[in-house]
C-alpha positions as CSV (number, residue, x, y, z in Angstrom):
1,X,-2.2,-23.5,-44.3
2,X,-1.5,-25.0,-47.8
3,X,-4.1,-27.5,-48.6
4,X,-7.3,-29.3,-46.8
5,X,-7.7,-33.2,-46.9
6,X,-10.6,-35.1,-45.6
7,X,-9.6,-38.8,-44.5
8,X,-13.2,-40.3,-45.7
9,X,-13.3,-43.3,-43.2
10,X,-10.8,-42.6,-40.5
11,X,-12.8,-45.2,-38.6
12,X,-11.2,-47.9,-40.8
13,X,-7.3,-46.8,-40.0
14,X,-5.2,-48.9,-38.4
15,X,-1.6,-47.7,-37.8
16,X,1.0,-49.9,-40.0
17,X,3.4,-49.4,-36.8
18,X,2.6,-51.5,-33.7
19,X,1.5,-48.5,-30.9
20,X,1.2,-49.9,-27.6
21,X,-1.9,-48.5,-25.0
22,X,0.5,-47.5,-22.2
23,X,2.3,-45.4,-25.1
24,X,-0.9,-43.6,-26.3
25,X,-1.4,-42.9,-22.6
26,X,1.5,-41.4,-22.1
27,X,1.0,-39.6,-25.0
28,X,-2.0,-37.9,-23.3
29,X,-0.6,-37.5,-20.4
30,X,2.5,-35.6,-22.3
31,X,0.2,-33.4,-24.0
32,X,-1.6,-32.6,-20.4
33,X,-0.6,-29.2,-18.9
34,X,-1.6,-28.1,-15.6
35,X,-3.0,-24.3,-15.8
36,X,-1.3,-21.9,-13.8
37,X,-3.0,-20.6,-10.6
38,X,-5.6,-18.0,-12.2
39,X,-3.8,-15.1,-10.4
40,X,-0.8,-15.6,-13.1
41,X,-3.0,-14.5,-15.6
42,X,-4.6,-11.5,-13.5
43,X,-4.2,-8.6,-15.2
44,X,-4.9,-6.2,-12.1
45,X,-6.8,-6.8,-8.6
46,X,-10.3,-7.2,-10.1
47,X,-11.7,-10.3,-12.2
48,X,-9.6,-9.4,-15.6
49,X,-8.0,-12.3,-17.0
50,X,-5.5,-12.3,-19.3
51,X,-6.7,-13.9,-22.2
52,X,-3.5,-13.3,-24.7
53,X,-1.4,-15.5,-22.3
54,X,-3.8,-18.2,-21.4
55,X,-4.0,-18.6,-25.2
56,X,-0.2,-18.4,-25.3
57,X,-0.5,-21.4,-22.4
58,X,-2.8,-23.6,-24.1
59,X,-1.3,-23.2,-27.6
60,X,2.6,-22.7,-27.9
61,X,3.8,-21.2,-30.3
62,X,5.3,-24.1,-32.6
63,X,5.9,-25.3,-36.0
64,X,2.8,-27.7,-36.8
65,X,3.0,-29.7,-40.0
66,X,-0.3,-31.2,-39.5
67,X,-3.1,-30.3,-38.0
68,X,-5.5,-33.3,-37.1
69,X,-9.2,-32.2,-36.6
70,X,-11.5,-35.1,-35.0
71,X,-14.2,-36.2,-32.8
72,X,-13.2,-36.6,-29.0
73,X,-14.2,-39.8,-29.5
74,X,-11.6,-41.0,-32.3
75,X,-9.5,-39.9,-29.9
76,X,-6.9,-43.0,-28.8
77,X,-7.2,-43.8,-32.9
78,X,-6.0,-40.2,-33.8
79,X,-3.1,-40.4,-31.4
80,X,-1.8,-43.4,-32.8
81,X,-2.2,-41.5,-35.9
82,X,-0.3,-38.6,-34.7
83,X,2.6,-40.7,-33.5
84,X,2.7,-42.7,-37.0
85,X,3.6,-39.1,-38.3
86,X,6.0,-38.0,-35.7
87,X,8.3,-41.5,-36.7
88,X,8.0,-39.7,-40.3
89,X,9.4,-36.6,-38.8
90,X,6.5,-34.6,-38.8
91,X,4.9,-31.8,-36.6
92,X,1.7,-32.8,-35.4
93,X,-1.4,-30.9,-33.3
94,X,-4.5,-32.5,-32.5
95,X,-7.1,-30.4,-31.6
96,X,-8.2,-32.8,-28.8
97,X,-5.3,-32.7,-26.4
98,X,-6.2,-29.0,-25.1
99,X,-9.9,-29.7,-24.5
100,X,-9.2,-31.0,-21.2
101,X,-7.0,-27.8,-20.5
102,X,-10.0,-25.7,-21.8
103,X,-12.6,-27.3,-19.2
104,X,-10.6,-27.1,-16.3
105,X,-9.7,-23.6,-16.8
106,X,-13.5,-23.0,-17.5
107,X,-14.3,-24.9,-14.1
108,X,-11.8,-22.8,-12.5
109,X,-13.1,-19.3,-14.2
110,X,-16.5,-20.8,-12.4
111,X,-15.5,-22.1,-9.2
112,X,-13.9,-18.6,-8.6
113,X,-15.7,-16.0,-9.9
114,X,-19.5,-17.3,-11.1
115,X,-20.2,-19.3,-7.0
116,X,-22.1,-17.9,-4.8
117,X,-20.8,-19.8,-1.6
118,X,-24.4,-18.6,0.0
119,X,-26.5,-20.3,-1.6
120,X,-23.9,-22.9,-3.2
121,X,-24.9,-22.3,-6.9
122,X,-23.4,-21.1,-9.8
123,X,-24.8,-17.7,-11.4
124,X,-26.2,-18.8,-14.5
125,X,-25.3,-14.7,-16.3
126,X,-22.0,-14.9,-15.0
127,X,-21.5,-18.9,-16.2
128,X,-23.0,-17.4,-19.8
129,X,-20.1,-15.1,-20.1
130,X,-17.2,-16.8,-18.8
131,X,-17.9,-19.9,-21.0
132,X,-18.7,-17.3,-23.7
133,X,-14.8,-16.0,-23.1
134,X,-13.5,-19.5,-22.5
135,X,-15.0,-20.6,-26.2
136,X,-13.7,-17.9,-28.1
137,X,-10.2,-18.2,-26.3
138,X,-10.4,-21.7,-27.4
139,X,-11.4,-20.9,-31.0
140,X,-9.2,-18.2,-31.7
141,X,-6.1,-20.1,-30.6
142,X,-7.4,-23.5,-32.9
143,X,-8.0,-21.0,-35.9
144,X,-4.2,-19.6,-35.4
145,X,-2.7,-22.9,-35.0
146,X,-4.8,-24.0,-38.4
147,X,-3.6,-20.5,-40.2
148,X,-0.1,-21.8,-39.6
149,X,-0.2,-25.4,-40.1
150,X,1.5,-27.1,-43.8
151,X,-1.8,-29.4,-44.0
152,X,-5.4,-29.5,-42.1
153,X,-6.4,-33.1,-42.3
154,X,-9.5,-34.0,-41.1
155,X,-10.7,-37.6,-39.8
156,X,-13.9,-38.0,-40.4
157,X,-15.9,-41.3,-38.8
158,X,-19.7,-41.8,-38.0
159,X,-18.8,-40.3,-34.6
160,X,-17.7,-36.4,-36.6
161,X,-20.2,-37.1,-39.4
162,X,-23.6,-37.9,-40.5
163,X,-25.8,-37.9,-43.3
164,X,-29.0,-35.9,-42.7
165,X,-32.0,-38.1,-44.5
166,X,-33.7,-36.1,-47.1
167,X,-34.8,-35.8,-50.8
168,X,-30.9,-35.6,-51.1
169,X,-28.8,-37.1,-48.7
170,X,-26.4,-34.5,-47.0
171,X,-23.3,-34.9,-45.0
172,X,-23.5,-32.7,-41.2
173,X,-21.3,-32.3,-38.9
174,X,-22.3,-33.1,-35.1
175,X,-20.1,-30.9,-33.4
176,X,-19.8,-27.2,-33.1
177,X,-16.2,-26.9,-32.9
178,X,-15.4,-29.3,-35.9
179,X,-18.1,-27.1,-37.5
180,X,-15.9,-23.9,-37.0
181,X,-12.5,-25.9,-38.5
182,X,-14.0,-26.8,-41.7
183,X,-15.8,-23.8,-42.3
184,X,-12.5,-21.9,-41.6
185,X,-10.3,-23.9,-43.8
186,X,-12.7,-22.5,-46.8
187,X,-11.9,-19.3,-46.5
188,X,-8.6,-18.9,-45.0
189,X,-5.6,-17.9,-46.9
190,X,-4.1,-20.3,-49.1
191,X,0.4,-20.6,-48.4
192,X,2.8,-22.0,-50.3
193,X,3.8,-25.2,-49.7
194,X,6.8,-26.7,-47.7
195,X,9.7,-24.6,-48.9
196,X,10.7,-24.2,-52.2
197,X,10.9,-27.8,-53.6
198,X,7.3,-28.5,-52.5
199,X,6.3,-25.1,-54.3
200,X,8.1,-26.4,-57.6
201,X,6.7,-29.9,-57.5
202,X,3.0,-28.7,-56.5
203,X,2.9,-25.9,-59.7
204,X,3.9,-29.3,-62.1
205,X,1.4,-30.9,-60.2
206,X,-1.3,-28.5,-60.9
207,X,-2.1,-28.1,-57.6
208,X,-3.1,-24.0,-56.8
209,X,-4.3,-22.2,-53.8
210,X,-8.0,-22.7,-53.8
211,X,-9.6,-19.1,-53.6
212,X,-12.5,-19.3,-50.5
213,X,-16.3,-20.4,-51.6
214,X,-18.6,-18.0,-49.7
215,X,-20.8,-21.3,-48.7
216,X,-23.3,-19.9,-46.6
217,X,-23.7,-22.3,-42.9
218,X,-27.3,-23.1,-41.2
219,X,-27.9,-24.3,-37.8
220,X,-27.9,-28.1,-38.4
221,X,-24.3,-27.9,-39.1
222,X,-23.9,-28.9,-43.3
223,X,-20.8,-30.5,-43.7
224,X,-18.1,-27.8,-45.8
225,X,-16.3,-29.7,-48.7
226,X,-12.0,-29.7,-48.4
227,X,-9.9,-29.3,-50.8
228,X,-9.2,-33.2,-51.2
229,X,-10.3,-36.7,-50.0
230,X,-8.2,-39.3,-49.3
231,X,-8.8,-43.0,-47.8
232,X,-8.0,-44.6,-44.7
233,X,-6.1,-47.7,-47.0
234,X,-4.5,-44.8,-49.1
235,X,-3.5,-43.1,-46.0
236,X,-2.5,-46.6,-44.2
237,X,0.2,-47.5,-47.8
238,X,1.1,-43.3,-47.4
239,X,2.6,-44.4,-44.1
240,X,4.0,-47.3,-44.7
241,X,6.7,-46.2,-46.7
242,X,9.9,-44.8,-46.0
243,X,11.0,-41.5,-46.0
244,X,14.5,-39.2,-45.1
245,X,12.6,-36.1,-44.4
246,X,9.2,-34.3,-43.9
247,X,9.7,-32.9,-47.5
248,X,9.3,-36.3,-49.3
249,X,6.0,-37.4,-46.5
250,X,4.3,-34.2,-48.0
251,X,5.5,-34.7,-51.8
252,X,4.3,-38.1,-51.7
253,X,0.8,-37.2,-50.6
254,X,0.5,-34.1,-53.0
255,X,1.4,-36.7,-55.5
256,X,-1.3,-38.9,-53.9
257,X,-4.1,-36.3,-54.2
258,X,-3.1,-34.8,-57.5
259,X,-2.2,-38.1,-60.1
């Protein structure tokens, strides 16, 4: 990852392109893929899954330019979002689209290995742990795909964030897993940007590698601070432009962020 940008009031975006509904929902349905039967990812006769491939499943391996973090609620907004970038060439990811993947290969962890067909209840010790292996699964794989994304942008709207009242008002987040993405964006490694021409244009810039803040977290979830902050109108005139390649969407935001 290169840099962190926080899109203040994503709930204000509007795509300047026209996105229809049926193409959002194909969009979804695109980004839908069936998990195997569970005995592909068997690693012998007993109950050891394979957790290296069904990461490999959930998360291909691919080039991701962006990396949209959001509540599942922004979720038909993002996508139109994510599409608006892919017209501009780019690599997108939105966290979102593998939740559904996630919870039916948690259901079917449960179904087959955590019922007891006797009684027709789940075991709650055996739930604990394969939800306890599904999460981290899940969370490993998101913190790879941020590691090797060009930007982590995340959209924030009342439905991620809200403002714990106090003698200072402070900015939480409501969910645990947008929780881990922000707090891992402080700390992880700092890239150079998007070849060689993005590294030349970002050092005139000014713009450096921001060296991790060792913020500490507490239970109610305090909102980390990103690198930058950028509008939904900024973000709205960012897209409406033209551009011939990926290299000139990402020199005119650094240029956005850094005037």
């Amino acid at each position: 990852m290169f840099l962190s940008v926080e899109v203040t009031d994503f709930d204000n975006f509007s795509s300047p392109e026209y996105i229809y509904d049926f193409e959002v929902e194909r969009y979804k349905s695109q980004e839908e893929k069936a998990l195997n039967d569970l005995s592909d990812y068997l690693l012998d006769s007993s109950s050891t899954l394979d957790g290296d491939e069904i990461q490999k499943h959930l998360f291909p391996n691919k080039e991701v330019d962006i990396f949209l973090s959001h509540s599942h609620a922004d979720a038909d907004s993002v996508i139109k979002l994510a599409m608006t970038l892919e017209r501009k060439g780019l690599n997108v990811f939105i966290d979102s689209c593998v939740w559904g993947n996630a919870f039916d290969l948690l259901k079917d962890i449960d179904n087959k290995y955590c019922y007891d067909s006797s009684s027709s209840t789940y075991s709650y010790e055996k739930r604990n742990r394969s939800t306890s292996h599904a999460y981290m699964m899940l969370n490993t794989a998101l913190h790879k795909m941020i590691d090797n994304c060009e930007v982590f942008l995340f959209l924030g709207t009342p439905n991620s964030v809200s403002v714990k009242q106090g003698i200072e008002s402070q900015e939480s987040v409501k969910s645990p897993w947008i929780l881990s993405e922000l707090a891992l964006v402080q700390h992880i490694r700092r890239k150079t940007a998007y070849k060689q021409k993005l590294k030349s244009l970002t050092e005139n810039l000014g713009i450096e590698a921001h060296q991790p803040v060792m913020d500490s977290l507490d239970v109610a979830y305090t909102k980390p601070d990103l690198d930058h902050k950028i509008t939904s109108i900024a973000l709205i005139n960012l897209l409406k432009q033209n551009y011939s390649n990926k290299v000139d969407v990402f020199e005119t935001l650094y240029r956005h962020l850094n005037p």
